[in-house]
C-alpha positions in Angstrom: -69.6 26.1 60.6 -66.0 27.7 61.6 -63.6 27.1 58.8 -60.9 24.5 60.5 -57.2 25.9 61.1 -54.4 23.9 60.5 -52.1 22.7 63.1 -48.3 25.1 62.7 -47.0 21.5 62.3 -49.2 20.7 59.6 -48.8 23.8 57.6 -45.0 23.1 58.3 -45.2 20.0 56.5 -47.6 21.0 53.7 -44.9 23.5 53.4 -42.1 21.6 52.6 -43.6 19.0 50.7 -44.5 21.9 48.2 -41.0 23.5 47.9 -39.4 19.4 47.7 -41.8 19.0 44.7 -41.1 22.3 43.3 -37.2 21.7 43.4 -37.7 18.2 42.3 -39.9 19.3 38.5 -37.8 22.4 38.0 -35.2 20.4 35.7 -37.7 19.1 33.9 -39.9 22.6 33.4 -36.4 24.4 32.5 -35.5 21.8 29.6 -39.3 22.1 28.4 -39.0 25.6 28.7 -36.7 26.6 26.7 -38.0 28.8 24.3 -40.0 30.5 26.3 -37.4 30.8 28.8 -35.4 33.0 26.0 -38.4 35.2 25.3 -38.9 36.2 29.2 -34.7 36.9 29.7 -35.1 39.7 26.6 -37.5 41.1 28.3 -35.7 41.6 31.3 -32.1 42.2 29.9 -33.1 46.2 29.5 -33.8 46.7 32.9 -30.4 45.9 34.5 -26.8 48.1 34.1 -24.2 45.5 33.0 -21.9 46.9 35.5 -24.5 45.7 38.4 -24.8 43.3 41.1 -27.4 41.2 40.7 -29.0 38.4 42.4 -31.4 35.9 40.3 -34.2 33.7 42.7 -34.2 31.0 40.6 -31.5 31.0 38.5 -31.8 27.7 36.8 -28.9 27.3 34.3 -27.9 30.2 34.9 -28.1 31.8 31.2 -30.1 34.9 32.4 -27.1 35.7 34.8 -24.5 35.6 32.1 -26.7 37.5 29.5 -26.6 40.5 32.0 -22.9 40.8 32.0 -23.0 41.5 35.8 -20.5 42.9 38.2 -21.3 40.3 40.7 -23.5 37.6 39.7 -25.2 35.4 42.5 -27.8 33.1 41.8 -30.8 31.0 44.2 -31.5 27.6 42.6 -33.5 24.8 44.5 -32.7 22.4 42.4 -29.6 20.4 43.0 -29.5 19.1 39.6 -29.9 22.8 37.9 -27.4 24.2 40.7 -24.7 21.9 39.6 -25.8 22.5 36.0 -25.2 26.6 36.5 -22.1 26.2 38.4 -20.6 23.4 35.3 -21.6 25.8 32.3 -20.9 29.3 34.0 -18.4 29.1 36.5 -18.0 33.2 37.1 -21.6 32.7 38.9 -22.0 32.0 42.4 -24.5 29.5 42.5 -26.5 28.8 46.0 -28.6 25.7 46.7 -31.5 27.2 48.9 -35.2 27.4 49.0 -36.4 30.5 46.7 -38.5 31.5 49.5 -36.0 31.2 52.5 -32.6 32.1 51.1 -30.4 34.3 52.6 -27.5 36.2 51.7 -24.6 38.2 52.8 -24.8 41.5 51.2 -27.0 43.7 49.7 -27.5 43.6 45.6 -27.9 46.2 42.7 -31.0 44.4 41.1 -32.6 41.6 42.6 -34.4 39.7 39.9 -37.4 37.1 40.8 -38.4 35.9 37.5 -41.2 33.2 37.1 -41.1 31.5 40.5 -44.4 33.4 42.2 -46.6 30.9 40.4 -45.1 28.4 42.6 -44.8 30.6 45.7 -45.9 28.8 48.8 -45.8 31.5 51.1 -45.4 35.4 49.2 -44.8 36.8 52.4 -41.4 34.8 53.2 -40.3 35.2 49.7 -40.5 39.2 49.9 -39.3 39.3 53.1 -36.1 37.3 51.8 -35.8 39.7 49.1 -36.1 42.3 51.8 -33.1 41.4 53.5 -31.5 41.2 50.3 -31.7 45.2 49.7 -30.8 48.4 50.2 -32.3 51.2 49.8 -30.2 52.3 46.4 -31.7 48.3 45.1 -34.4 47.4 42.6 -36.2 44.3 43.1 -38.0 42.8 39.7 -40.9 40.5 39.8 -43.2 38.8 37.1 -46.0 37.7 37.6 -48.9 35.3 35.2 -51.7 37.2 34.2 -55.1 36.0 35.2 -56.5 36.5 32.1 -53.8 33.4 30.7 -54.9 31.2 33.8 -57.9 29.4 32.0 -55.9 29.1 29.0 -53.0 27.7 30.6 -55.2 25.2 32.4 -56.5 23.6 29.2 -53.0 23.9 28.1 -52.0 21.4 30.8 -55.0 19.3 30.1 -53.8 18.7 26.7 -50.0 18.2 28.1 -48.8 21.4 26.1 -47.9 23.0 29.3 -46.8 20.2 31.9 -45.2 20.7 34.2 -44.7 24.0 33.1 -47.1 25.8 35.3 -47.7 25.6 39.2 -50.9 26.5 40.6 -50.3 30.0 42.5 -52.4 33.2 41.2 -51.8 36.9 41.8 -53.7 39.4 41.0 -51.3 42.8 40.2 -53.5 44.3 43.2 -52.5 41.0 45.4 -49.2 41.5 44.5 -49.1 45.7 45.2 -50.5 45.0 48.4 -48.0 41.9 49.5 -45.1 44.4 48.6 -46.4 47.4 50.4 -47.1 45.1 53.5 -43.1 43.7 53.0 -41.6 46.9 53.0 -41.6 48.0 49.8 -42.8 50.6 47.4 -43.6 50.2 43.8 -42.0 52.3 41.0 -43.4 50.8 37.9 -45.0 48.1 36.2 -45.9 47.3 32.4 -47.3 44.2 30.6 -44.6 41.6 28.9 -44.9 38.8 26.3 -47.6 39.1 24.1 -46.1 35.7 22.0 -44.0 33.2 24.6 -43.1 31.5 21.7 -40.2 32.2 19.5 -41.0 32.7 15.9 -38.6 34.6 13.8 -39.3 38.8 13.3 -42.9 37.9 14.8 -41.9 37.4 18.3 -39.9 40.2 18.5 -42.3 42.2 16.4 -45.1 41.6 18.6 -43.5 41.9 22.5 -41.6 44.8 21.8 -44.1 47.0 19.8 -47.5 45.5 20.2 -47.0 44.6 23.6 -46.9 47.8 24.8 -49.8 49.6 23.3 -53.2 50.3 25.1 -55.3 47.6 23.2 -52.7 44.6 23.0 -51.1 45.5 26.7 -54.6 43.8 28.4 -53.3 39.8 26.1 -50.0 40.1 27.4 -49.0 36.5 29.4 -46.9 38.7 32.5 -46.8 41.9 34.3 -43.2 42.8 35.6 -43.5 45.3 38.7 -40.3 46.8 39.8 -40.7 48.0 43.7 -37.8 49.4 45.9 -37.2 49.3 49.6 -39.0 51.7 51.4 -37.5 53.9 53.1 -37.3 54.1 56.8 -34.6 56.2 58.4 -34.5 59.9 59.9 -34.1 62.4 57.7 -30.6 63.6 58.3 -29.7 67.0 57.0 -28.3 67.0 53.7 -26.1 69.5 52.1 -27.4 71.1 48.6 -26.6 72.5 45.6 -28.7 75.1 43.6 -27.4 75.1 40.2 -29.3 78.5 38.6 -28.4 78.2 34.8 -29.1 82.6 33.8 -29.2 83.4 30.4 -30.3 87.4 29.6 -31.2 87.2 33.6 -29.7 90.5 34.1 -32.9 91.7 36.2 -33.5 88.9 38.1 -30.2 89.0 39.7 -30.8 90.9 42.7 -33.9 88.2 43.6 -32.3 85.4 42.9 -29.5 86.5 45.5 -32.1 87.7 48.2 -34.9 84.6 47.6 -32.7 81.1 47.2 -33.1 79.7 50.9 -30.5 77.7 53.2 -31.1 74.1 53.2 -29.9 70.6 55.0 -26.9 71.4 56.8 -25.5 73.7 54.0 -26.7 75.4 50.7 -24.3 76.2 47.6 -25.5 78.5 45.0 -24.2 78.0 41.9 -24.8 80.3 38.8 -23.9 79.4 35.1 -23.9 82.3 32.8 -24.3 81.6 29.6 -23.5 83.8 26.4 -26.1 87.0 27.2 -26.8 89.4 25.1 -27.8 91.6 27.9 -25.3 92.4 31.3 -26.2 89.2 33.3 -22.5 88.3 33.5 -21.4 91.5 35.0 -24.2 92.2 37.4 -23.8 88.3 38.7 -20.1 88.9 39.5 -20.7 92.3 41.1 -23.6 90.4 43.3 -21.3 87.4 43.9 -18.8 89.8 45.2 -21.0 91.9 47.6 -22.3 89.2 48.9 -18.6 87.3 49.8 -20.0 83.9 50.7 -17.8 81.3 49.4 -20.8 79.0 48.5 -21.8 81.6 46.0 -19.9 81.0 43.0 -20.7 81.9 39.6 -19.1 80.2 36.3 -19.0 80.9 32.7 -21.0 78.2 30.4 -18.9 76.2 28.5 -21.2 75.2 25.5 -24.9 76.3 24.5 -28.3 75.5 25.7 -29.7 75.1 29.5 -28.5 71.3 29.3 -25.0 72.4 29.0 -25.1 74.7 31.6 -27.0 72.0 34.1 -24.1 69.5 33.5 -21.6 72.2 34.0 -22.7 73.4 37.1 -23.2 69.6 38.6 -19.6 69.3 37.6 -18.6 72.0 40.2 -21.4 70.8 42.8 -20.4 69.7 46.4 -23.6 69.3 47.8 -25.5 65.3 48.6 -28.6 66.9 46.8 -29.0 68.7 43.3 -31.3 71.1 42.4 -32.2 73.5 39.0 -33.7 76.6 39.8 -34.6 78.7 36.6 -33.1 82.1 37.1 -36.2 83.7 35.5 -38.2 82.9 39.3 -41.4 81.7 37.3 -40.7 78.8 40.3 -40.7 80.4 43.6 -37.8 79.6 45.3 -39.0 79.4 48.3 -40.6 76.4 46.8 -37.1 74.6 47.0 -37.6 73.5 50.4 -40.6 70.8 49.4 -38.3 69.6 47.0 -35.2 69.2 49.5 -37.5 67.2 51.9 -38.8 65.2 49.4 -35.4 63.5 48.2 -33.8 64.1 51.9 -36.4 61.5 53.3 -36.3 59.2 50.6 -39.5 59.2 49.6 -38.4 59.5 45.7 -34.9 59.5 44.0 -36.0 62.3 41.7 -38.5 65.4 42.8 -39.9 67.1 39.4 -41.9 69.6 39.8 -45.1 70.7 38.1 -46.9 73.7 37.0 -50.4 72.2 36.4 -51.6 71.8 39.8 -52.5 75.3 41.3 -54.1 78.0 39.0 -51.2 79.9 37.5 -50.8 83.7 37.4 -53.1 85.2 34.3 -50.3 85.3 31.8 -47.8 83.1 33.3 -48.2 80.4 30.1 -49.8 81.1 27.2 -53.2 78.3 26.3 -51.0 76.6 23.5 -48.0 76.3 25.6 -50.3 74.8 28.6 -52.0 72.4 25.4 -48.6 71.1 24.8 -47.8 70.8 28.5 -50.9 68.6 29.0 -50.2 66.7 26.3 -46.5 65.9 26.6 -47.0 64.9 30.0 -49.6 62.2 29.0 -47.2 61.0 26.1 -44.2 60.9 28.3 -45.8 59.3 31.6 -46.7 56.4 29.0 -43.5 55.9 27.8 -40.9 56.6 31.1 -43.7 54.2 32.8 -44.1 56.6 35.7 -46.7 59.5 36.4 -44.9 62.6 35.4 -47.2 65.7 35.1 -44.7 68.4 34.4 -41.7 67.2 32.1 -41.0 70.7 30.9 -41.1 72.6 34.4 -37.6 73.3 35.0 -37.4 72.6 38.7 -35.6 68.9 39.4 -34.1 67.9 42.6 -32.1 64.3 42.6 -29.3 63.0 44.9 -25.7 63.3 44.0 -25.5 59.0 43.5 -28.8 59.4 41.2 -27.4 61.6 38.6 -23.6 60.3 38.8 -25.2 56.9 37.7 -27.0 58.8 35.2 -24.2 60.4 33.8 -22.4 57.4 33.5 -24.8 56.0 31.3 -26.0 59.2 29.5 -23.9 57.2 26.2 -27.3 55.2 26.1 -29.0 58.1 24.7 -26.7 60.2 23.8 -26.4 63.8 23.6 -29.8 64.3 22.4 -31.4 67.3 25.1 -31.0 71.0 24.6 -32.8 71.6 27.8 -31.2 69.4 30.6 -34.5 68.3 31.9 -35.3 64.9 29.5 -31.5 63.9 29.6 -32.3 63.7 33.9 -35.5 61.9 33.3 -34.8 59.3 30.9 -31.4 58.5 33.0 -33.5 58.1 35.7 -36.2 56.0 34.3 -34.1 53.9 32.7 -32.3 53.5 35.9 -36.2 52.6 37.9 -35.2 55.6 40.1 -37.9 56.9 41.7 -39.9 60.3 40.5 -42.3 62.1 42.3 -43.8 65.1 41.4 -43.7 68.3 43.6 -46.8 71.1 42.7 -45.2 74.8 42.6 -47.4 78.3 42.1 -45.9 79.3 38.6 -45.9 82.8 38.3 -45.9 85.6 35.8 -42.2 86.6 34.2 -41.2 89.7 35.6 -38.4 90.6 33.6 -37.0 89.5 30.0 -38.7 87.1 27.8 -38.7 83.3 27.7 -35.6 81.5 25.8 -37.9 79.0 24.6 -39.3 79.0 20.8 -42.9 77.0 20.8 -42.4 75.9 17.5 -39.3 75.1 17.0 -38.6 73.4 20.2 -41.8 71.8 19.8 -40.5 70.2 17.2 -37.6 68.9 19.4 -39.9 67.6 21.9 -40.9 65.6 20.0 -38.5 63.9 18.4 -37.3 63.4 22.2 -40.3 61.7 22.6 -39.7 59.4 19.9 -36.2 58.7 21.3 -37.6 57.9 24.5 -40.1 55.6 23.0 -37.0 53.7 21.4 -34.9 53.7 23.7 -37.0 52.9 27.1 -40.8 52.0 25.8 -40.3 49.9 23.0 -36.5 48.0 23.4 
């Protein structure tokens, strides 16, 4: 027997009887609530820059919205009782009185947060393609989502009364939910379990859903998953100026390479080489090159401080270009590889190209076993705790947009001046900021000239106390 299809006018009506009923027990879920309420806003407050626009689907009260210390705060409440309630307690919010899954808005929005309202999604489709028109391509939309594995206990919660009318009756799987983004528009950056303890119990709670929440065995008993998805990305690529910033250090004999090998990208390329403090003629034989060769987007400065991270920042200071790239001066990346990476950020298919070494076979001594051990390990450690794959943190190829890293700099007080090297200050920024990363494979080849500025032991040793930072500071806040 053929299933029966509703009449459009049916459907329609089905429709909004749900979202009246939703509106209608939304004052009396967000007074019941409360607690847990509290619990879910932590776990979100991390996510968003307080200097943000941000628009809340569901506001309620509003509380979340003034815990964020936003820019512009706007919030979608369907409830005209919680609506007036928001607008009486915080009057810096805008507060609109629209369907979650039909609102519309003006102008695009930083961070667009839709916290505990899919469980009583009518239609997931709508709601995302609200959100849709709600963003840019620069936004990041954050969603939670129930766990199945909580559904039969929540069911016998509301048989016993515990959890009426807490919960609605609308189930997604994290694949449903991948798949209703991608067919909306939108790509996924990252998603991790939250809540292991909805309740608020002194040093427990807190113990429990920021350490034990996030470790392999308790991560599967956590009540939500929170996926954070950006717009995809649908224009022409455009060409893009770009700036190579080739931090040389005892280079002296890769000079003449570098000069003949960096290509022309996007509508124009700067080269930008950062001496710093040789022991070797590197200095010299870069201004000698920089002068024969008479191009005004070949420049060369003297590093202010120590270390390749000092020399990154100080050649993005002088950058022009829409897209930044690190090319190590010792060539172990091609840089004819450069181009992949250009195309990569230039489309907007990632924020942040990284590249990685442990792809292709590598030339016969071009790292050593231990180094390629700690390399393998690393990038496991490190993809667990930014949230994202990331194969390759220590290759020294990264390509981001000019936006990307001033928004990173901006924030770099977060972590502080913590990175020698350049490449984890990048990564964390942009992982804290849900940017993003993609990795690019590259052919690493064999040094040809001078020996590596990198100790195994001793920065070894820094990595991971890096590690630790970042498990502080973005895994575990």
């Amino acid at each position: 027997m053929s299933q029966e299809v509703l009449p459009v006018a049916d459907l329609e009506a089905r429709k909004i009887r749900h979202l009246e009923s939703v509106a209608e027990c939304r004052s009396a879920r967000w007074e019941s609530s409360r607690a847990f309420k509290q619990v879910l806003w932590e776990s979100l407050v991390p996510h968003v820059m307080s200097d943000s626009s941000v628009l809340h689907v569901g506001c309620g009260g509003g509380d979340l919205l003034r815990m964020l210390r936003a820019k512009v705060a706007v919030g979608i409440e369907p409830s005209a009782d919680l609506a007036s309630l928001a607008r009486r307690r915080h009057p810096e919010i805008r507060v609109l009185e629209q369907p979650v899954e039909s609102f519309r808005v003006e102008t695009p929005f930083d961070y667009i947060l839709a916290d505990d309202v899919l469980i009583d999604c009518f239609d997931v489709d709508e709601l995302l393609d609200s959100i849709h028109r709600a963003a840019d391509e620069s936004s990041r939309v954050i969603l939670t989502n129930y766990s199945q594995a909580w559904r039969p206990i929540l069911k016998v919660l509301r048989w016993l009364g515990l959890a009426r009318p807490r919960f609605g009756n609308t189930w997604f799987s994290p694949l449903d939910l991948e798949e209703a983004l991608a067919r909306r528009g939108f790509e996924l950056v990252s998603e991790f379990p939250a809540i292991l303890l909805p309740l608020r119990i002194p040093l427990l709670s807190g113990f429990c859903n920021r350490f034990l929440a996030k470790l392999p065995f308790f991560r599967a008993f956590c009540l939500l998953r929170t996926f954070i998805a950006r717009k995809g990305v649908t224009r022409p690529v455009r060409p893009q100026s770009v700036s190579v910033i080739v931090p040389a250090r005892n280079e002296a004999g890769n000079v003449a390479r570098l000069m003949r090998e960096i290509p022309a990208m996007g509508s124009w390329t700067e080269v930008i080489f950062v001496e710093g403090n040789s022991k070797d003629d590197t200095w010299d034989r870069l201004q000698a090159a920089v002068r024969e060769r008479n191009d005004p987007r070949v420049r060369l400065i003297k590093q202010p401080g120590k270390g390749k991270g000092d020399a990154v920042r100080a050649g993005f200071a002088e950058a022009k270009g829409e897209i930044l790239m690190i090319l190590d001066a010792d060539l172990t990346v091609p840089a004819e590889s450069l181009p992949k990476f250009y195309e990569v950020v230039a489309s907007g298919h990632a924020d942040f190209a990284n590249g990685t070494r442990l792809v292709y076979q590598m030339d016969g001594r071009a790292m050593q076993f231990l180094n390629l051990l700690a390399n393998h390990f690393f990038a496991r450690a490190f993809t667990y705790v930014l949230g994202q794959p990331v194969r390759d943190t220590l290759c020294g190829t990264k390509v981001l947009s000019r936006g990307l890293y001033a928004s990173i700099a901006a924030h770099r007080s977060y972590f502080g001046n913590f990175d020698p090297f350049g490449d984890f200050d990048l990564l964390f920024g942009a992982a804290r900021l849900h940017a993003k990363i993609v990795d690019v494979p590259i052919r690493y080849r064999e040094r040809v000239y001078g020996e590596t500025n990198i100790s195994r032991f001793r920065h070894g040793m820094m990595l991971f106390r890096m590690l630790a930072l970042a498990a502080v500071k973005l895994k575990f806040r």
